[in-house]
Residue, then its C-alpha position, 0 to 999 in steps of 0.5 A: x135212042x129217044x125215038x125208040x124209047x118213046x115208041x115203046x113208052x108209047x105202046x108202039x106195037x114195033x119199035x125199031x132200035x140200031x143193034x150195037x156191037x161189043x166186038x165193033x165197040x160201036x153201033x151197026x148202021x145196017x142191023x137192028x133190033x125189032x122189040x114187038x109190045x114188050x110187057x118189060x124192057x130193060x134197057x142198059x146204058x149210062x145215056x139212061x142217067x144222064x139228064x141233059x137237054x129238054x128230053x132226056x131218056x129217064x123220062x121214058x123209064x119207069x125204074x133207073x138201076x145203077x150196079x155199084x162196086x168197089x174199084x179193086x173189084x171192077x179191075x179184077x172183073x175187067x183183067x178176067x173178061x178181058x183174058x177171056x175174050x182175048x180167047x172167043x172174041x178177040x179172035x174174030x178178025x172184025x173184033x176191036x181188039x184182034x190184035x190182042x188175040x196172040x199176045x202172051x198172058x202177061x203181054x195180055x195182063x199189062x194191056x189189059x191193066x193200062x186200059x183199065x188204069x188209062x181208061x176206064x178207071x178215069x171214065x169211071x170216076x169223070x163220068x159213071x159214078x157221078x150218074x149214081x146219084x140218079x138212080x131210084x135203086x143203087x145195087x150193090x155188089x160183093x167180089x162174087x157178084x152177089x149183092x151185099x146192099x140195096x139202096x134207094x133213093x128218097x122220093 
């Protein structure tokens, strides 16, 4: 990640980045991604934030972003994608999460619930909010997705 960020901070006409898979929930080795001297990137990911070691990957971005929401929200949001993509993705028999694809709707809703609950409320709080604070721009979102604030950080 660092090496492709250097390269497109540097100007590198081609830089080369390992595709990741949310079907997989992990990087392919075998696939990649050629950006050719992108006037704009946008790079998304918590290792962004992070600010551990000598270099770290804000010290290629010229504008950190962090998306907020209330807890009750983000749940609600994961309950539907979840239920959605137990009907697309999950049906690819590569997916994660293809053994969820015949479960009923309320099966569907409890796994759904207790990964949230299990998992990725835990993560959350142990390891997404507490990045909030290296943001230059907070955005704030509504239930509907709209933003309801913009905060920035004091230089």
């Amino acid at each position: 990640m660092l090496t492709f960020l250097a390269s497109v901070k540097a100007g590198s006409t081609t830089a080369v980045a390992p595709k990741y898979s949310h079907s997989a929930y992990d990087i392919l080795s075998t696939q990649y991604q050629i950006i050719h001297s992108p006037d704009v990137l946008i790079f998304e990911g918590l290792n962004i934030l992070q600010a551990e070691g000598k270099v770290v990957a804000s010290d290629y971005i010229d504008l950190l972003l962090y998306l907020d929401a209330e807890e009750t929200d983000l749940d609600e949001w994961y309950l539907k994608r979840f239920l959605r993509l137990q009907k697309t993705a999950f049906q690819d028999s590569t997916s994660y999460f293809h053994q969820c694809r015949n479960l009923s709707l309320e099966e569907a809703k409890l796994v759904a619930t207790s990964i949230w609950r299990e998992t990725n409320l835990p993560n959350l709080r142990s390891n997404i909010l507490p990045l909030r604070s290296h943001a230059d721009v907070v955005l704030r979102k509504c239930s509907d997705h709209s933003l309801s604030e913009i905060w920035l950080r004091n230089c």
